[in-house]
matplotlib code that plots the C-alpha trace (Angstrom):
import matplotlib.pyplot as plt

x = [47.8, 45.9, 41.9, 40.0, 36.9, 34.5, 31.3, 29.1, 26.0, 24.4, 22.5, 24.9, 28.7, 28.2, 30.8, 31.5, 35.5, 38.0, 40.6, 43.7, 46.1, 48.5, 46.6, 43.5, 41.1, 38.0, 34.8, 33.8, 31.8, 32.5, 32.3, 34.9, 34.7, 36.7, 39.5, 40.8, 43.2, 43.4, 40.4, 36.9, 35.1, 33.9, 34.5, 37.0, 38.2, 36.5, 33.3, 34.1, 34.9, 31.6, 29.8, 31.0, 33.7, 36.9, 38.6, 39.2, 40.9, 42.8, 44.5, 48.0, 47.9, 46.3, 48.6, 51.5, 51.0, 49.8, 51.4, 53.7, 54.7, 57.9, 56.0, 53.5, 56.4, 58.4, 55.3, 55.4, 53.4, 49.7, 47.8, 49.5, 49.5, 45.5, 44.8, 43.5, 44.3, 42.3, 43.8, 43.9, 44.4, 45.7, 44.5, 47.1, 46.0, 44.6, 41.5, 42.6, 44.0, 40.0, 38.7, 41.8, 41.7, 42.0, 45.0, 47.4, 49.1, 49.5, 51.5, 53.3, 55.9, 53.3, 50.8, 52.7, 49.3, 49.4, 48.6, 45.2, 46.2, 49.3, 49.7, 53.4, 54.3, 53.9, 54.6, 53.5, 54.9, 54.1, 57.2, 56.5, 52.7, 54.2, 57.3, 54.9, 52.3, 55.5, 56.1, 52.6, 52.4, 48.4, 48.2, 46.9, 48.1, 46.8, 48.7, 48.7, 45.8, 44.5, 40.7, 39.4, 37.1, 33.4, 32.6, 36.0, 36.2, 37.0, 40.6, 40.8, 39.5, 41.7, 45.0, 44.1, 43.9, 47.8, 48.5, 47.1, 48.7, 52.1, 51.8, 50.6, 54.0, 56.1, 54.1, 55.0, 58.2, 58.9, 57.2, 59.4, 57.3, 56.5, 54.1, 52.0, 49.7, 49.3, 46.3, 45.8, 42.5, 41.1, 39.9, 38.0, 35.5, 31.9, 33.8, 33.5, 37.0, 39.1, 37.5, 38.2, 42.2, 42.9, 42.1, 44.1, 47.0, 46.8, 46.0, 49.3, 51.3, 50.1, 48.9, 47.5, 44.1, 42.3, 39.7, 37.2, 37.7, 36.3, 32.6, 32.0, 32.8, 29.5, 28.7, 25.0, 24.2, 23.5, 27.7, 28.5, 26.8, 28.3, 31.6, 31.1, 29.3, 32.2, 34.7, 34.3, 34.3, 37.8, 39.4, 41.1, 38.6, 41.1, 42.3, 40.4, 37.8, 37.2, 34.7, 36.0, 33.0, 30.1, 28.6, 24.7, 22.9, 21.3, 24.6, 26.1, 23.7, 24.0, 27.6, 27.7, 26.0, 28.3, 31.0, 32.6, 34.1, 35.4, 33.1, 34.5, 32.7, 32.3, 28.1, 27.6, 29.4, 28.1, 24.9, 25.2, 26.6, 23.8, 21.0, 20.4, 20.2, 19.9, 17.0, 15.7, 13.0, 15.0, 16.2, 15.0, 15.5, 15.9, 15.6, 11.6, 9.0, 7.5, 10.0, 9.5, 7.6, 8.7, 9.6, 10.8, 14.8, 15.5, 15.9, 13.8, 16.6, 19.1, 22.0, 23.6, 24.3, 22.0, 19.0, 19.7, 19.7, 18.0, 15.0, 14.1, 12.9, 15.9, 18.2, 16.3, 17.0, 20.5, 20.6, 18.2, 20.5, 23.3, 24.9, 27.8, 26.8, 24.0, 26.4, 28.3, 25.0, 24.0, 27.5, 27.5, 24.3, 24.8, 28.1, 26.3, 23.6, 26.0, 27.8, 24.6, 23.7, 27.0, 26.8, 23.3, 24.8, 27.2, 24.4, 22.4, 25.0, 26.3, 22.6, 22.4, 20.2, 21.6, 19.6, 16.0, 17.7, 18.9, 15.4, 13.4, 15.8, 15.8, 12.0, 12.1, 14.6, 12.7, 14.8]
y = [-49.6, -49.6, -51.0, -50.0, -51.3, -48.1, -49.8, -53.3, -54.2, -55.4, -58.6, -59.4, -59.7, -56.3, -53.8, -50.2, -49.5, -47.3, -48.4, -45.8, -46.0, -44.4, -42.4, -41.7, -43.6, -46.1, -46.5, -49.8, -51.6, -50.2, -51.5, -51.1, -51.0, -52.7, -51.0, -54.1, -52.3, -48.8, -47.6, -48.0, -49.0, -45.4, -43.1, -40.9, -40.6, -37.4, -38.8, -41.9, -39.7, -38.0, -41.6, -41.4, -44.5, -44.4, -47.1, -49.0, -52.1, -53.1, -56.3, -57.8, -60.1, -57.6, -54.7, -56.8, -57.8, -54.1, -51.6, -53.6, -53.0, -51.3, -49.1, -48.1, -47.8, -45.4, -42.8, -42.9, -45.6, -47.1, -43.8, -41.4, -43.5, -43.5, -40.8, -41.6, -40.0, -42.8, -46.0, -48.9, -52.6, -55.0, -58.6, -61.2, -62.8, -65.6, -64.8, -65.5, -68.7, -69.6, -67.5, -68.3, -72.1, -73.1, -70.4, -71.3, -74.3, -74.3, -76.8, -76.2, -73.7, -71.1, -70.4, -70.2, -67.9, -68.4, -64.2, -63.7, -60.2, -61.9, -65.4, -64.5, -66.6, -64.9, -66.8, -65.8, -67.1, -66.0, -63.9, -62.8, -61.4, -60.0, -57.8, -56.7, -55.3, -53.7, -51.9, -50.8, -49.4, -50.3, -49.5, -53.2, -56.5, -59.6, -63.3, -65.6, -68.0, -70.7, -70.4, -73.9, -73.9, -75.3, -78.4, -79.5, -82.9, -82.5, -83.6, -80.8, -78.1, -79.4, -79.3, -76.2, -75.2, -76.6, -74.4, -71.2, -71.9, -72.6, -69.3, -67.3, -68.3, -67.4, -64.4, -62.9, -63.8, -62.0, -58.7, -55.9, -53.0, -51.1, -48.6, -52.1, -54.1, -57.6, -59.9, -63.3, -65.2, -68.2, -70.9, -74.2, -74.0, -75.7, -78.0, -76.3, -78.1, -76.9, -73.6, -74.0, -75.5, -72.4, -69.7, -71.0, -71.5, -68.0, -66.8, -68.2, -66.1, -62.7, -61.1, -57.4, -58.6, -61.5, -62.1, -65.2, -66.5, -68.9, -67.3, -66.2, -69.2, -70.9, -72.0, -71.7, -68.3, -71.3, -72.3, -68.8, -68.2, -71.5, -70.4, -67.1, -68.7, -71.0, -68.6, -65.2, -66.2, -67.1, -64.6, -62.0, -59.3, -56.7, -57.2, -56.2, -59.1, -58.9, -60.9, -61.0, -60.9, -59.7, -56.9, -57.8, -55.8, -58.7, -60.4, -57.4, -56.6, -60.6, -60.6, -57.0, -59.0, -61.9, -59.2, -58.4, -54.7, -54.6, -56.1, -55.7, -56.6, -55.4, -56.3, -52.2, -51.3, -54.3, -53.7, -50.3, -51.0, -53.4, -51.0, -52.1, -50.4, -50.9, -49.3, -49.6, -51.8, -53.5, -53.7, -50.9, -52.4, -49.3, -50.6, -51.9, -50.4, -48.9, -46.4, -44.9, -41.7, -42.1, -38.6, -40.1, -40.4, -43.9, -44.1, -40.7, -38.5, -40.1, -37.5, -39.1, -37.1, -39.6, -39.0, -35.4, -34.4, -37.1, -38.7, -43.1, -41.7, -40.5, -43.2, -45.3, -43.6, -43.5, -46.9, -47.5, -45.2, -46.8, -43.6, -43.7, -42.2, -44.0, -46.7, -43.8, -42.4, -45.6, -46.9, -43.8, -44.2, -47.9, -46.9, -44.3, -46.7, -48.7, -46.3, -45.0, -48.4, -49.1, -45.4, -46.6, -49.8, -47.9, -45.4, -48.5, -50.1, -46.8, -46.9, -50.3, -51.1, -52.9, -56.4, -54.3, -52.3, -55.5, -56.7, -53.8, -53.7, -57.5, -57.2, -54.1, -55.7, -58.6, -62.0]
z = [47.6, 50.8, 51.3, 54.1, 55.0, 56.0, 56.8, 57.3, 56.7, 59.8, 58.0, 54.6, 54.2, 52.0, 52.9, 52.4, 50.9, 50.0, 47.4, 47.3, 44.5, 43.2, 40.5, 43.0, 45.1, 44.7, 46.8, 46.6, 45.3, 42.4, 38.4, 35.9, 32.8, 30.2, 27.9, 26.7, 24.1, 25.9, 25.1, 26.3, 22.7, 21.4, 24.5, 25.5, 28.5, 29.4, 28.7, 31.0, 33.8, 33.5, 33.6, 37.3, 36.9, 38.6, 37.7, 34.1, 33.1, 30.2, 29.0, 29.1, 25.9, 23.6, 24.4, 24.6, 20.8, 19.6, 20.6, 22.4, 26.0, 25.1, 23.0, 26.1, 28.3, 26.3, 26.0, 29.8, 30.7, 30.4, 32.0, 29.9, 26.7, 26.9, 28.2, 31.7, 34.9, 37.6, 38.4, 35.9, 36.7, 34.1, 33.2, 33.1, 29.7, 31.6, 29.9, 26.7, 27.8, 27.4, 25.1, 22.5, 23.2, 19.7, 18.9, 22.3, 23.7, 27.8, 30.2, 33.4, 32.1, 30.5, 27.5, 23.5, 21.9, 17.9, 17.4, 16.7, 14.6, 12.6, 13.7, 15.1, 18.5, 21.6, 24.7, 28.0, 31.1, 34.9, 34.5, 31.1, 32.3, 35.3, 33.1, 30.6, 33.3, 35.4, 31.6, 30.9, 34.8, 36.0, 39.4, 39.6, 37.9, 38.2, 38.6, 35.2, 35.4, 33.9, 33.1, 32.1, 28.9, 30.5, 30.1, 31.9, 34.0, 37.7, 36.6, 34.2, 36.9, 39.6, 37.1, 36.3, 39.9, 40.7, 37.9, 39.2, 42.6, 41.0, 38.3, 41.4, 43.4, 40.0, 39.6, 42.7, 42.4, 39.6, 40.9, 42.0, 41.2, 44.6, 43.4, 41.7, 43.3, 42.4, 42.8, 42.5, 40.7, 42.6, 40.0, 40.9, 38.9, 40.6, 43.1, 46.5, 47.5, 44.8, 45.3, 48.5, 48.0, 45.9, 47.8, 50.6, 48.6, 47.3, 51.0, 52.1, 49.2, 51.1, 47.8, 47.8, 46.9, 45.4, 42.6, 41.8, 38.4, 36.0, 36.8, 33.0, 31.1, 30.3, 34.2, 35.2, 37.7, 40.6, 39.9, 40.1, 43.2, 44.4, 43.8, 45.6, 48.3, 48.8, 48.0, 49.2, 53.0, 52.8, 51.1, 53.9, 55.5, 54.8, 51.2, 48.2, 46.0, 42.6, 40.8, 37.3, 34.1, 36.2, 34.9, 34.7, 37.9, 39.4, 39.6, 40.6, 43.7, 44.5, 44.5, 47.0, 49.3, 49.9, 50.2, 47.0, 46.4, 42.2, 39.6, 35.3, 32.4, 28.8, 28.7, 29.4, 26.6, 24.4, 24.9, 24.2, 20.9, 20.4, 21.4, 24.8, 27.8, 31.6, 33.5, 37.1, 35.5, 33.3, 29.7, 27.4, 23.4, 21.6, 18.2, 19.2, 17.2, 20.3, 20.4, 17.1, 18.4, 21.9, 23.8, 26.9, 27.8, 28.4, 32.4, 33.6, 36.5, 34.8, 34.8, 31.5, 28.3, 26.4, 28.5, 29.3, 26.1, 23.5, 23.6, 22.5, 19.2, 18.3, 19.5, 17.6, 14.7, 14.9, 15.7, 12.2, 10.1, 11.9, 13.2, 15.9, 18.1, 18.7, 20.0, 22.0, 23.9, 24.7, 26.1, 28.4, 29.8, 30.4, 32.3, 33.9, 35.0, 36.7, 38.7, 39.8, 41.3, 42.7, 44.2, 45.4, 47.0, 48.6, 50.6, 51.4, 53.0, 54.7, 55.6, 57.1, 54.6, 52.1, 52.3, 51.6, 48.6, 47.1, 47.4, 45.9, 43.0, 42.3, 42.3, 39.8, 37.3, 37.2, 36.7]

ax = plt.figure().add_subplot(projection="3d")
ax.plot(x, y, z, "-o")
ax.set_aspect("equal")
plt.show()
């Protein structure tokens, strides 16, 4: 992997990137959307690629317990298991380390998950995460976390910090893969010290590029822009940073301009399954009365099949009669909507404009 830094903006820490990996290259900032089980909810990959997006993600604990790694491995790896031709990063299963709290039990040596699908044990170590991500073949995997469940005491939020430092050093460790890059996840949750103590540690461990975690875990948006604030200043000029869960455009836009180049999050695709959809003035509720007879597409010049081709009346009615592909047109133009702001991003900061479009946008999307 290399990252290369192609432009500044004269009056933010926004930057213009290039992310080259194995299966193909990223300009940054750029979003990715979330295949947590190989697949992007209701797409294929053809009709991801025509959103614009580059780059997906998928997720360590889920495909270790269905397929199975071995089972991904032996069909030639991740990309051609699923179809997809563009780089891929892998989430550790830190993730679920907070989102499963009630089905895992974590200390020092690793995370024992109770299987959400069967109940069977699976136990997932630094080395484990690492060895299933070498199997499945991303072009990224990231360092086994721990992610704190919010509200956690300062004692909680700093143990779980020695942990991420100590995984992080196992992790890397245990990596052999050349053509993988691996990332590590600064944790500290709202304490600018911790924050602060992480990253360093994680610095000094020379890791290919480095994400902020523990931002989408019930915090306020004034702790997540603490955290970046505190954060994103430290991390290495020349090494990749990923905000992990940050898929609203506000945030997005917010986090660009402290410097942050990868953004995930499964809200596009949620929302589009849930009838809502991004516009430049904000969210358009397709099931609303008001769009009953309504002729428009939902963003107008946006080059998406959905508003191409359908108008809001019709959405709406697929929605009503609970059609798929109401879900489906929805999720592309959602995608769509966000590679055509990071694309815009990119201009305004090849511009030397960026901290004007962040403004007009902020003002058009409203809070």
């Amino acid at each position: 992997m290399r990252f290369t830094t192609l432009a500044r903006d004269g009056t933010s820490a926004a930057r213009l990137g290039r992310l080259e990996t194995p299966h193909g290259a990223v300009e940054t900032p750029a979003f990715m959307p979330v295949g947590t089980q190989a697949t992007v909810k209701g797409l294929t990959p053809d009709q991801i690629r025509a959103t614009g997006v580059r780059m997906l993600l998928a997720n360590t604990y889920h495909l270790a317990l269905r397929p199975g790694e071995e089972t991904v491995a032996a069909l030639g790896g991740l990309h051609s298991f699923m179809g997809w031709e563009g780089p891929i990063l892998t989430d550790s299963g830190g993730f679920q380390v907070f989102s499963l709290a009630g089905r895992n039990r974590i200390n020092d040596h690793g995370v024992a998950f109770r299987s959400h699908v069967d109940g069977r044990l699976l136990e997932l170590t630094p080395e484990r995460a690492v060895f299933i991500q070498q199997a499945l073949g991303s072009d990224v995997a990231m360092c086994l976390d721990h992610c704190p469940a919010l509200p956690a005491s300062r004692d909680e939020i700093g143990q779980a910090v020695d942990r991420t430092i100590a995984w992080a050093g196992r992790c890397k460790a245990a990596h052999t893969r050349a053509d993988q890059s691996l990332f590590g996840i600064v944790q500290g949750g709202a304490h600018a010290d911790l924050r602060g103590r992480c990253a360093e540690a994680l610095i000094a461990l020379d890791l290919d590029g480095y994400a902020i975690g523990g931002v989408s875990v019930g915090e306020s948006r004034d702790e997540v822009g603490l955290a970046l604030e505190v954060t994103t200043h430290l991390l290495p000029y020349d090494k990749p940073r990923y905000l992990m869960g940050i898929g609203r455009p506000q945030d997005i836009l917010n986090a660009v301009a402290t410097g942050i180049d990868l953004f995930d999050c499964v809200l596009p695709t949620r929302n589009g399954r849930n009838a809502t959809c991004f516009s430049s003035e904000g969210s358009v509720k397709l099931r609303n009365a008001s769009h009953a007879r309504d002729p428009r597409p939902i963003e107008e010049g946006c080059e998406c099949l959905a508003c191409r081709r359908f108008s809001r009346s019709y959405l709406r009615h697929l929605f009503l009669a609970k059609e798929m592909l109401g879900p489906i047109l929805a999720s592309i133009h959602n995608l769509t909507y966000l590679h055509r702001l990071t694309r815009a991003i990119r201009q305004a900061i090849a511009a030397g404009r960026f901290v004007q479009f962040h403004l007009e946008v902020l003002e058009a999307l409203g809070p």
